[in-house]
C-alpha positions, 0 to 999 in steps of 0.5 A, spaced: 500 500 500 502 506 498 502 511 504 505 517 499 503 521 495 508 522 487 506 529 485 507 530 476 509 536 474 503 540 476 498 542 469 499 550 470 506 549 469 506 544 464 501 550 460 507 554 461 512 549 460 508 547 454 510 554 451 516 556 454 521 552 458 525 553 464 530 555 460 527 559 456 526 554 450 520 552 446 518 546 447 520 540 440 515 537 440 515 528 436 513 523 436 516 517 440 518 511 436 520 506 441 515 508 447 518 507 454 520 516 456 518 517 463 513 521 463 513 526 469 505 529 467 502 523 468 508 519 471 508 513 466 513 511 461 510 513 454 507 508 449 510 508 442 507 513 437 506 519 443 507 525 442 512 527 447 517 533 448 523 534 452 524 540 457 527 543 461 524 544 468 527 547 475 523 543 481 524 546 487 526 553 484 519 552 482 517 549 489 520 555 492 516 560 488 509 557 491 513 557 498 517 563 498 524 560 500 531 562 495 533 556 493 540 558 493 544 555 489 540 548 489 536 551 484 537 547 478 534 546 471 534 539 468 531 535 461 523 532 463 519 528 459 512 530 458 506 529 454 506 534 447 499 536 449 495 536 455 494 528 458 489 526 463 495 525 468 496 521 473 491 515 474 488 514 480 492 511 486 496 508 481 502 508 486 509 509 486 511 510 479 519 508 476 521 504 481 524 498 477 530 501 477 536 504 482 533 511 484 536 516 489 531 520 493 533 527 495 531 530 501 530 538 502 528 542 508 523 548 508 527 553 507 529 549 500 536 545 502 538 539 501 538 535 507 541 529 504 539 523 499 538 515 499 540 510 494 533 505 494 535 499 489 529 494 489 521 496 489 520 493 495 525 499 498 520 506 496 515 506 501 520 504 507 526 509 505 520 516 504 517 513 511 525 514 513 526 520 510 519 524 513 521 521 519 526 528 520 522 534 522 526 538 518 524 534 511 519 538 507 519 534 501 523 528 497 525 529 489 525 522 486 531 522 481 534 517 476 541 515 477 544 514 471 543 522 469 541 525 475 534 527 472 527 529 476 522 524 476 517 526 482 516 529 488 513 528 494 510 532 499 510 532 507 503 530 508 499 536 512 
């Protein structure tokens, strides 16, 4: 049973993404060949024949924002995958997403620092390393990274 919430990259940013990116590029727009992109606007993998693009999206900068923190210098922007087009995001309790593979959590404070990160090796291992990880007062939120580039895939929140 999943006790945590992933949260896709929200679809008013999305909207914007769709135009401008975080780096300030449009967005290229194709349409994926193989299938398989991890997708962050409905956390699954894409299909074959999707439309999809790749932008580049700054998550706790984003975060931040809407919290009012200064991220510092752990305001980073990296490549994503979504949707071309407005999808239905994420399926209901669909549970953890892209847990098949080596993943390292990230832990920030309020106040938008780092507080340390996990390496999480096997599906069975989520659950039981975010309960670790919201266990310390000071953790606001986790970002959920790929190991082989580094690259955000979700994030999940202190519950309220």
């Amino acid at each position: 049973m999943t006790t945590h919430t992933p949260h896709p990259v929200p679809g008013a940013v999305l909207k914007e993404l769709r135009t401008l990116d975080d780096a300030g590029r449009p967005p290229v727009p194709r349409t994926d060949d193989e299938g398989g992109a991890p997708l962050r606007c409905c956390l699954r993998h894409s299909e074959q024949g999707e439309r999809i693009a790749l932008l580049s999206y700054a998550p706790l900068r984003r975060w931040a924002a809407e919290t009012g923190v200064d991220p510092g210098a752990y305001d980073e922007q990296g490549p994503v995958f979504v949707h071309a087009e407005k999808c239905t995001g994420p399926a209901p309790g669909a549970g953890l997403p892209f847990t098949r593979a080596h993943r390292t959590l990230r832990r920030y404070s309020a106040d938008g620092r780092i507080l340390g990160g996990r390496l999480v090796e096997t599906p069975d291992g989520f659950e039981p390393a975010l309960t670790e990880a919201f266990a310390d007062p000071e953790v606001a939120l986790v970002h959920v990274r790929a190991v082989e580039y580094g690259c955000f895939l979700y994030e999940v929140r202190r519950e309220r």
